[in-house]
N, C-alpha and C positions, 0 to 999 in steps of 0.2 A: 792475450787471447790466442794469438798466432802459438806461441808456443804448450796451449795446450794443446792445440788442436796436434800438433804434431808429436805430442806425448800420446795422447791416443788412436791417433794411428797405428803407433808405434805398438801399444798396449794390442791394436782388433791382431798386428802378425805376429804376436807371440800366442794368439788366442787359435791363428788357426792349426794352432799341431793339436788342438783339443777336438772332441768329436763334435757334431755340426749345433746338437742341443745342447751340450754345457756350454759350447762358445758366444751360443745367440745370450743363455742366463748372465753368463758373466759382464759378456758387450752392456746387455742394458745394465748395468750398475753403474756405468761409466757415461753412455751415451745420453745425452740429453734427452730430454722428453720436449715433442713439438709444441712452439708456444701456441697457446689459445688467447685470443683476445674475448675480453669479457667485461662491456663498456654494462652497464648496468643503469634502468629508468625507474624511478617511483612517482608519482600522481596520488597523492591527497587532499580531499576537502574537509575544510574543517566543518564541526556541526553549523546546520545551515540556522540562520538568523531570520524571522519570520520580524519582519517592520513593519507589518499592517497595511491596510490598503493593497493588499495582492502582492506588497513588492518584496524580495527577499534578498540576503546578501549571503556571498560565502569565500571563506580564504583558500585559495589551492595552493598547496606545495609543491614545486616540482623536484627531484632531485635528481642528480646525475652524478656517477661513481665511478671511479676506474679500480674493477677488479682484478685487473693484471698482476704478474709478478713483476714483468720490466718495463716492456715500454710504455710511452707517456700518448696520451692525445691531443692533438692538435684540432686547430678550425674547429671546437666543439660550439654543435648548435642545438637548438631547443625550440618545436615547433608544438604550437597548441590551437586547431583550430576552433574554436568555442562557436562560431557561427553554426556550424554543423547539428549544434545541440540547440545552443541558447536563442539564434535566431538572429537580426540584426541588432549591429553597436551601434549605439548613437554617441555623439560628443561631449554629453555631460550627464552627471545626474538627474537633473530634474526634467531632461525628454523621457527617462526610462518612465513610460505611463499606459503605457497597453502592454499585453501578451507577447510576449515573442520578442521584446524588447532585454537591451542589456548596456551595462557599462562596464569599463573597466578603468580601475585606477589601483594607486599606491606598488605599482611595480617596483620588486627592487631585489639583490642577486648578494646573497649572501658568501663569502669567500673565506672565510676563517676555517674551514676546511679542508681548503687551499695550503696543504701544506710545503711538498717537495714540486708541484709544480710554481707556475707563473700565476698570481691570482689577479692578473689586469682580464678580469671580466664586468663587461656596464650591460644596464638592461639595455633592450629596445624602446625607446621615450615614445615612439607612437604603435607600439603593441596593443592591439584592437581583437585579436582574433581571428581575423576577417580577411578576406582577398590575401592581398599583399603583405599582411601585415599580420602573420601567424608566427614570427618569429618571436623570442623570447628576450635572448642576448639580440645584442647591438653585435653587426658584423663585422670584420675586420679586428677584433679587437686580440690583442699579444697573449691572452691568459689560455695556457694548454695542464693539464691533469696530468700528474707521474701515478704511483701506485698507493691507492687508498685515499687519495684525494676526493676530495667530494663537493662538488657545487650547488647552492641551494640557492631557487627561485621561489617568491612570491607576488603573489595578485590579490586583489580583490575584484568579485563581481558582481555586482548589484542588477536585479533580474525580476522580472513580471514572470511567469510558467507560462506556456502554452500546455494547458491540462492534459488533454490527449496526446501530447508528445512525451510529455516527463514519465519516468524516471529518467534524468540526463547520465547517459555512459559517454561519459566522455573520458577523450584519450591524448597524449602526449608524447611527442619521437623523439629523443635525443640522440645525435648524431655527430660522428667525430672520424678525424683524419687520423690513420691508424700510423704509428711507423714500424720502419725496417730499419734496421742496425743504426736505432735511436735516428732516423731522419724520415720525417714526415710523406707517404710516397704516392698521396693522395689515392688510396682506394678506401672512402667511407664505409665503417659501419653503421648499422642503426638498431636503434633498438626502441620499442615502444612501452607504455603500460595505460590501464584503465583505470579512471576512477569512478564510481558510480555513487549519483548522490541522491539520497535518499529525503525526499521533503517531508516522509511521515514523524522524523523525528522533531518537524517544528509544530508537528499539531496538538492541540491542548486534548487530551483523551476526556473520554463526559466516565462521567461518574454512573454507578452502576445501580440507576432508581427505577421506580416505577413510573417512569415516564414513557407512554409511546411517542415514538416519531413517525410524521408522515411526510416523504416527499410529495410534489403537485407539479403540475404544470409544465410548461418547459420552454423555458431554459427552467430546473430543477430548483426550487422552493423550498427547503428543508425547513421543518415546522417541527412544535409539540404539541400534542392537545392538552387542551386546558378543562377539565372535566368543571370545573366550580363556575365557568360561564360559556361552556359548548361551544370555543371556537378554537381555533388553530394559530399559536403565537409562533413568528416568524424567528429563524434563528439564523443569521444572514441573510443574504441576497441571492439578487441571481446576478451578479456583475460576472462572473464565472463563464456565462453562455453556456454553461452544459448539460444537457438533457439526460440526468441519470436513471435509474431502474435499481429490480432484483438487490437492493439493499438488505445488508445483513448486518447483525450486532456482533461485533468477537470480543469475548468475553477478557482473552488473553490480552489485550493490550487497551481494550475500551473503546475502541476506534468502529464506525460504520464501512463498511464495503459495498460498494455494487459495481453495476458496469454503467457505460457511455450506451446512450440506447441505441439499438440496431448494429455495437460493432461489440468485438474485443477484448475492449481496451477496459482495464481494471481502474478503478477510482478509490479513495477512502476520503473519510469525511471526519471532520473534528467536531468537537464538543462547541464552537462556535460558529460551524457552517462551513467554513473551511473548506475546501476542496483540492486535493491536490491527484495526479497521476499514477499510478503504478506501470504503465506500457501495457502491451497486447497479449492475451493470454492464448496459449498454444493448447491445440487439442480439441477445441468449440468449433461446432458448425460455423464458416462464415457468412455475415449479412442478416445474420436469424435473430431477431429483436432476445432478449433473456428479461420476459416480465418480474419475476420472484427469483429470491433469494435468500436463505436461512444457513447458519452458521451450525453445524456440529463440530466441535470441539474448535480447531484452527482449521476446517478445511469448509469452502460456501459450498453448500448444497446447491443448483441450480438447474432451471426445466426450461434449454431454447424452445422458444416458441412454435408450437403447429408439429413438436419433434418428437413427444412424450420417453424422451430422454434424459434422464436423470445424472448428470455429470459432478462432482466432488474437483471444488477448482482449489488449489495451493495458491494464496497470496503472492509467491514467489513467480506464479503467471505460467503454472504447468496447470491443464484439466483432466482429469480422468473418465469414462465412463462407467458406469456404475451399473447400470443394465437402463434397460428397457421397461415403464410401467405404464399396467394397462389404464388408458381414461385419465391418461397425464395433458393430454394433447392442449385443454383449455382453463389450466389453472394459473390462476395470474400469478399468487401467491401462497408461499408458502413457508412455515414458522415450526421452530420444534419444541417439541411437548417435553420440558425437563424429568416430567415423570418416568416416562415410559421411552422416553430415546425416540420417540418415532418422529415425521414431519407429519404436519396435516396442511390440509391446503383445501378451497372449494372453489370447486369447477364453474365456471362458464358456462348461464343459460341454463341449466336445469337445477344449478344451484345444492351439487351434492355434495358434502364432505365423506373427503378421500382420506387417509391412512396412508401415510407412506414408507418404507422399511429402508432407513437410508443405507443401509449394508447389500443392499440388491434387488431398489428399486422393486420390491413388492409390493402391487396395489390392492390395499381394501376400501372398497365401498361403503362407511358407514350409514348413510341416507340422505335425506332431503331434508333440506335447512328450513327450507318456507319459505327463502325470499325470495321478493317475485322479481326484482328489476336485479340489470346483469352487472358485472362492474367490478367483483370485490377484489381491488387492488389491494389489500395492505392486511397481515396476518401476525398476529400477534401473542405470547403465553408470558400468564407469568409462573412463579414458581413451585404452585400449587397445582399447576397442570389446565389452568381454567384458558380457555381460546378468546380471543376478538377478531373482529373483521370488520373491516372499514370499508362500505360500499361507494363508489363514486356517484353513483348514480343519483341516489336519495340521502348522499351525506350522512348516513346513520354508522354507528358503530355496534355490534350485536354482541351480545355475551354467546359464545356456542358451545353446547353440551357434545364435548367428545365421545362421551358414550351412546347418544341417543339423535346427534345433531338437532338437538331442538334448539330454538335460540327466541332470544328477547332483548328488545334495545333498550341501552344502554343511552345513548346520548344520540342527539343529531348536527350536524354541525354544518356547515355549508358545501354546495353540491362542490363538487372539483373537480376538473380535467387532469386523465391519467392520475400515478400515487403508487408509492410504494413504501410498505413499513419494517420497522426495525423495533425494537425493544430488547434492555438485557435480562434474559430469560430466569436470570436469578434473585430478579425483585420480586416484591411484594406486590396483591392485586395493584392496578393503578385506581382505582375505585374498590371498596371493598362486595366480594363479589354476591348475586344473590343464591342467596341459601338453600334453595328449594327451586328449582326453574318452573313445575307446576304451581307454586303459587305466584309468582314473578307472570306467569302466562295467563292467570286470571286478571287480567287488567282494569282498572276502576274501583279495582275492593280494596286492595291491600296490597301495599308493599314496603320494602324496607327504607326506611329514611334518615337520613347524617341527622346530628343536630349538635354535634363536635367537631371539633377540629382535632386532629392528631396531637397530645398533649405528650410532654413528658408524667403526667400524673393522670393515668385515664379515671374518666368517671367509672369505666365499668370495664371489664374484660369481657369478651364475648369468644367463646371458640367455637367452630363448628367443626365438631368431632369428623363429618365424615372426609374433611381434608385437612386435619388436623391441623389449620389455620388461626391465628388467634388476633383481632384488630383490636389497635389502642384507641377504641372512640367506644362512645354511647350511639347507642342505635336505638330505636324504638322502630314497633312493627304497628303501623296506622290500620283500622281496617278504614272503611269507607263512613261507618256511620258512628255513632258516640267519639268519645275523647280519648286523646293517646294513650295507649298501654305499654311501660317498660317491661324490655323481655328480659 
């Protein structure tokens, strides 16, 4: 080494009888380039594992790299605080039983890697996450990284959610005694990375039918009606504690959306009730309740409360504005019409269905619905364009005429506190719908009545040309007096 160095010295004063810029070109072919050190972190979880009863497990990887050309690193360490995200550790599996709970086991430090350096690297045997004990490796130990070596750590975590905390970004710093002319000189780098884990990919997605869903209550009751005996069959619990809202169907992954009521904070909902976090969406009024919520395409349509602001939120937890519409101020909900692209929604107390132009928030007034009590949490279409609405108040669910808002009930079901609805907009009626809303509003004479079940082999096809609809059942139309007549 010494005697390069003195070969080019030797080389820079033959260089200066050269002019001042070929001699700088020439030097650097010769001259070294300054070392960079380039310790390098990665942080992965594997897909998360849903065990039922709220509780979930998942594998992180840590790994740590030396991307240097020469020197080695020493004292390397590896900190993960997982408290930060997951909450507290307990001592074994079976205390993990509330929210915010967590465990950690099967720690172990994979070294095959380990090539040109030292591979005496052991875990830390009481690595918890937590206070003291965010370290990875066991300290003191002989094992340092030369160039290209690579050390791999695993864990396992087994974890309850705190719902309003999740999505967990959690992060990881590995840390190493750098050297100078191959000797350790104690001035530490570090470096960190994120992993973020995503629990939507443990939920079962629901299937794309003619089912409404109503949430109730709160802490949040996620329901389906049951049209064949007027009541609302329970689809989970409420062990969750959380009072959700502004529910919407996305079509694109089959999964329900809404928010935490009165904040932020984004939710999605599974095909068994499920409930897991998304984090706090940016861009929304804060503290302003978000009654309704209706999906266009992947982005929620939503109207904070008291704001008649129209906002287009990204799952990813960005909101947009959309404008401003007029006599938005008291619509609880709101659902879109797949025919015609628009939202519809009915206001608050005068009971008017509104029109909404989700492109900019343009409001029309189509009319007065006729109902008289206030309430109507939950808004729903199916694929035909046909509306429902689920009032709280009188528990009824009304068919509504989007051209004329006349409406006629459909079923009544039990009064409920709060509610908000979802359905995927590309099924079929949930009930086949009535034909004629004027004769449906002559009440006591005539109306249409099942007397099948959905068959693979129908008794009868029935289409009703003006929505070009066609159900697989026998229908017959009663009037009030003589004997049934097939239509």
């Amino acid at each position: 080494m010494v005697e390069y160095f003195r070969w080019l010295l030797a080389v820079r004063r033959r260089l200066s009888v050269f002019p001042g810029s070929i001699a700088f070109c020439l030097a650097a072919l010769f001259w070294p380039a300054a070392q960079v050190w380039a310790l390098s972190a990665v942080k992965s979880g594997s897909p998360v594992a849903d065990l039922g009863g709220g509780r979930y497990s998942v594998t992180y990887t840590l790994s740590i790299t030396n991307d240097d050309g020469t020197p080695g690193y020493y004292d390397v360490q590896a900190f993960d605080p997982l408290s930060n995200d997951f909450g507290s550790p307990t001592n074994n599996a079976g205390n993990v039983s509330a929210p915010g709970e967590y465990f950690v086991s099967n720690i172990s430090v994979d070294t095959s890697g380990v090539v040109a350096g030292n591979p005496a690297f052991a875990p830390n045997a009481s690595f918890n996450g937590s206070g003291a004990q965010t370290g990875v490796l066991a300290n003191g130990a002989a094992g340092h990284l030369e160039p290209n070596d690579v050390l791999v750590m695993q864990f396992d975590v087994l974890f309850i959610p705190v719902i309003d905390q999740a999505p967990y970004v959690n992060s990881f710093t590995a840390a190493a005694d750098i050297t100078q002319n191959f000797v350790p000189n104690s001035q530490f780098t570090a470096v960190s990375n994120v992993d973020t884990l995503d629990l939507r990919t443990t939920l079962t997605p629901f299937t794309c039918s003619n089912t409404l869903y109503l949430s109730t209550g709160s802490p949040s009751q996620f329901n389906r009606i049951d049209f064949s005996t007027d009541s609302l069959v329970n689809i989970g619990n409420t062990s969750h504690g959380v009072a959700h809202n502004a529910i919407g169907y996305r079509v694109s992954d089959n999964l329900v959306y809404g928010f935490i009521r009165s904040t932020n904070r984004l939710v999605t909902i599974g095909a068994d009730g499920t409930i897991i976090g998304r984090g706090t969406v940016s861009g929304l009024p804060n503290g302003v309740d978000i009654p309704g919520g209706a999906f266009v395409g992947d982005l929620l349509f939503v109207i904070p409360f008291g704001t008649g602001d129209l906002y287009a939120v990204d799952v990813g937890n960005t909101a947009t504005l959309v404008g401003v519409g007029t006599g938005l101020t008291d619509v609880f909900d709101i659902a879109l019409n797949p025919v015609d692209g628009q939202l519809y929604g009915v206001k608050d107390g005068p009971a008017t269905l509104v029109r909404i132009d989700p492109t900019n928030a343009a409001t029309t007034t189509v009319g007065s619905t006729g109902i008289s009590e206030v309430g109507i949490s939950a808004a729903y279409f199916d694929n035909t364009g046909n509306m429902y609405v689920f009032q709280n108040g009188d528990g009824r669910v009304y068919y509504v005429n989007t051209s004329d808002a006349s409406t006629v009930v459909h079923t009544t079901l039990p009064v409920q506190t709060l509610g908000g609805g979802a359905s995927c907009p590309l099924a079929i009626a949930p009930t086949p719908p009535l034909l004629n809303t004027a004769l449906a509003a002559n009440t006591g004479s005539r109306w249409w009545q099942r007397i099948s079940n959905y068959t693979d082999r129908p008794h009868r096809r029935l289409q009703d040309s003006r929505r070009n609809l066609i159900f697989r059942e026998r229908w017959i139309w009663r009037p009030s007096w003589g004997r049934p007549r097939q239509t």
